[in-house]
N, C-alpha and C positions, 0 to 999 in steps of 0.2 A: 278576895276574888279578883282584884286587882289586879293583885301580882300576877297572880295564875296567867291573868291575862296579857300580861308586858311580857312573863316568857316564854307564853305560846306566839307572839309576833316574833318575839326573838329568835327561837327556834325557827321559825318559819325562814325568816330572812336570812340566818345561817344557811339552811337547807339552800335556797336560791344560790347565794354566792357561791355554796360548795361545786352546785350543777354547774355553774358561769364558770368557774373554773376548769373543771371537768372540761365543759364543751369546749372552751377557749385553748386547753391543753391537746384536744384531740382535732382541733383546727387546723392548730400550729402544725402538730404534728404532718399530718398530712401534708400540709406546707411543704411543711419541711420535704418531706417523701416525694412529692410531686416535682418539686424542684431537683432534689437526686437525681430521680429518674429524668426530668431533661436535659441536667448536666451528663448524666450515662449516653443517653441515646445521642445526646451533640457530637460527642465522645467520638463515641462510635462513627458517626457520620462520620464527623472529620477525619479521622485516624482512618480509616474505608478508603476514603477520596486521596489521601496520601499517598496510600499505598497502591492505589489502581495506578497515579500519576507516575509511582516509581519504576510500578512495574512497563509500564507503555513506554518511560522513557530508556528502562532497559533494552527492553526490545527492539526500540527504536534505534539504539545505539550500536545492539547486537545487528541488526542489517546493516548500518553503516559500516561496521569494522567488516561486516563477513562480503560488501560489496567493496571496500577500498582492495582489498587484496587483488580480488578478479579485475579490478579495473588500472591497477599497477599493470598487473599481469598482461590485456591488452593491449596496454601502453608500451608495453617491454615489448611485445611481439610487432606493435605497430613499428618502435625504435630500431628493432632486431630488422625486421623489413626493409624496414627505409634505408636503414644500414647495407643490407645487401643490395639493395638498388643499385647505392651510391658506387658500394664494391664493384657491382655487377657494371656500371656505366664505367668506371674508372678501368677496370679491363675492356671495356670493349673501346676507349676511347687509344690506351696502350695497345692493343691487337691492331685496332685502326691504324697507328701512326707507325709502326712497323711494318704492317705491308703497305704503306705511303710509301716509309723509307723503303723498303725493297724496290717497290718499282721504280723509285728513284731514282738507283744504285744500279735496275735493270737498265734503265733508261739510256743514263750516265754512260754503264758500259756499252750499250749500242750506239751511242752516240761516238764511245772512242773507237771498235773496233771499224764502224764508218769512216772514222776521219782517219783512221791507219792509213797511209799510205801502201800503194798495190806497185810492189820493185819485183820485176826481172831481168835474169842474165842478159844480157847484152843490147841490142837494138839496134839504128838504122843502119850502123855501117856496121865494120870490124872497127872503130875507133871506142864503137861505146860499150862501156863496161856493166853499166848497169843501167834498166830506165825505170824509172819514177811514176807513177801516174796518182792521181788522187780524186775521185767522183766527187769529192765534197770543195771543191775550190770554186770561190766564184768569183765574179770579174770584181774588178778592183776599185772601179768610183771613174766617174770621168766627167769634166767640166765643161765640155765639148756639149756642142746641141746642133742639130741640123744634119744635112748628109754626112758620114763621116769619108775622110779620105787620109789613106793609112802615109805619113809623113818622117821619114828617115833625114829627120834633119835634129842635131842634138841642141839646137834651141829652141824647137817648136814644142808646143802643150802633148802631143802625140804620141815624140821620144819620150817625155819625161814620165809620163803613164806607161809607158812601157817597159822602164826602168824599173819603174813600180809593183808592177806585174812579176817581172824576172827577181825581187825582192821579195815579193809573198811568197812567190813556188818555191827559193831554195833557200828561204829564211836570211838572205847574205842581207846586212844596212843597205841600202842604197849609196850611203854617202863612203860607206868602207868596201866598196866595189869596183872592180875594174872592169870595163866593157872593151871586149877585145871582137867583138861582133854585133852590128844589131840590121837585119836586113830583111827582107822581103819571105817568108816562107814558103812561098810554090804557090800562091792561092789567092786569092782578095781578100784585105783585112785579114792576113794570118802574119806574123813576124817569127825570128828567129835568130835567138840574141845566145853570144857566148862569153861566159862570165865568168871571176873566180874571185873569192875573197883578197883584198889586199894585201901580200905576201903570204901567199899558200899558191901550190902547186894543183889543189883541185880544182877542175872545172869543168863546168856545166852546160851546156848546150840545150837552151830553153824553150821549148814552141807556145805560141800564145796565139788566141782566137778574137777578134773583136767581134763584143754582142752589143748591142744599137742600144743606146741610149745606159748601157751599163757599164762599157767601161772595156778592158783587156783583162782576158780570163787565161790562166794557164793551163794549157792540153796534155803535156807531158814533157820533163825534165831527163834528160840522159846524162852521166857522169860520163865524162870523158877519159881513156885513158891515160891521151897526151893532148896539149894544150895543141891543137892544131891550126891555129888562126895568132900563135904567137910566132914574131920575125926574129 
């Protein structure tokens, strides 16, 4: 009876450990399963999160490239602009200075057809061949201050201003000149001097005005045909 009874414990305490096994297998088990599945779902997360980040950064990259172009493009039109500005100032800065220079050139020539000299045929007597006049001649300078009084003396400041006068009207040097006349011209403060280059047979018979405080201006020049004041 004994026995019976040592292998009914035995038996018993098998059966236990078989269950304990059992349970301990389908523990694990699930363990195990329960664990898969968090490593799946992590998984998943993360690999989700990846891909959302790639995509955003796609798109984010795709407006960058689709805005650098448009913004070249401004950049071009803005260069392209400034550029014709610059064009556009540089012609009008060129258009400017050409009609500067024209009026210039206009000027210049009114300035010469003024100072041309105004010559016609003959004048005060039948001696003169041709007379000279010039609106643009002016008095000559003069050192003199106070009343003037017109002085025919060839060492006085007077003469020599008058020399000088008869020098600017017919271009002769003063100092390459020969004074074959210089006298009184019909009038107060008016003189009238006849002159010719130093060896030349032209000569000129000069009239001259004195203006106060400026000097001896020349009035009008007459060529002479023949030197009539030479002995």
């Amino acid at each position: 009876m004994k026995h019976d009874y040592d292998n009914l414990n035995e038996g018993t305490r098998s059966g236990k450990r078989s269950k304990r096994r059992k349970t301990n297998l389908i523990l694990n088990s699930l363990i195990v399963v329960v664990i898969l599945l968090i490593g799946i779902v992590s998984f998943n997360i993360f690999f989700s999160n990846d891909e959302g980040a790639a995509d955003q950064n796609g798109v984010v990259a795709e407006k960058d490239n689709a805005a650098t172009p448009s913004g070249n493009k401004d950049d071009s039109k803005d260069t392209g602009k400034k550029n014709d500005l610059k064009d556009s100032d540089k012609e009008d800065d060129s258009a400017t200075e050409e009609t500067e220079s024209e009026e210039a050139d206009e000027e210049s020539a009114e300035d010469e057809e003024l100072a041309e000299p105004i010559v016609t045929e003959g004048g005060s007597d039948a001696n003169v061949k041709q007379t000279i006049e010039n609106p643009e001649w002016k008095p000559v300078g003069t050192t003199q201050s106070g009343e003037h009084n017109t002085v025919f003396d060839q060492n006085a400041v007077d003469w020599q201003e008058m020399i000088l006068a008869y020098s600017y009207a017919t271009g002769i040097d003063k100092n390459n000149m020969t004074v074959w006349f210089n006298g009184n011209g019909g009038a107060p403060n008016t003189a009238v001097g006849t002159i010719s280059e130093k060896g030349s047979d032209q000569t000129y018979r000069v009239s001259i005005q004195w203006v106060d405080g400026q000097g001896w201006k020349p009035v009008k020049v007459e060529e002479l045909i023949e030197n009539d004041q030479k002995r």
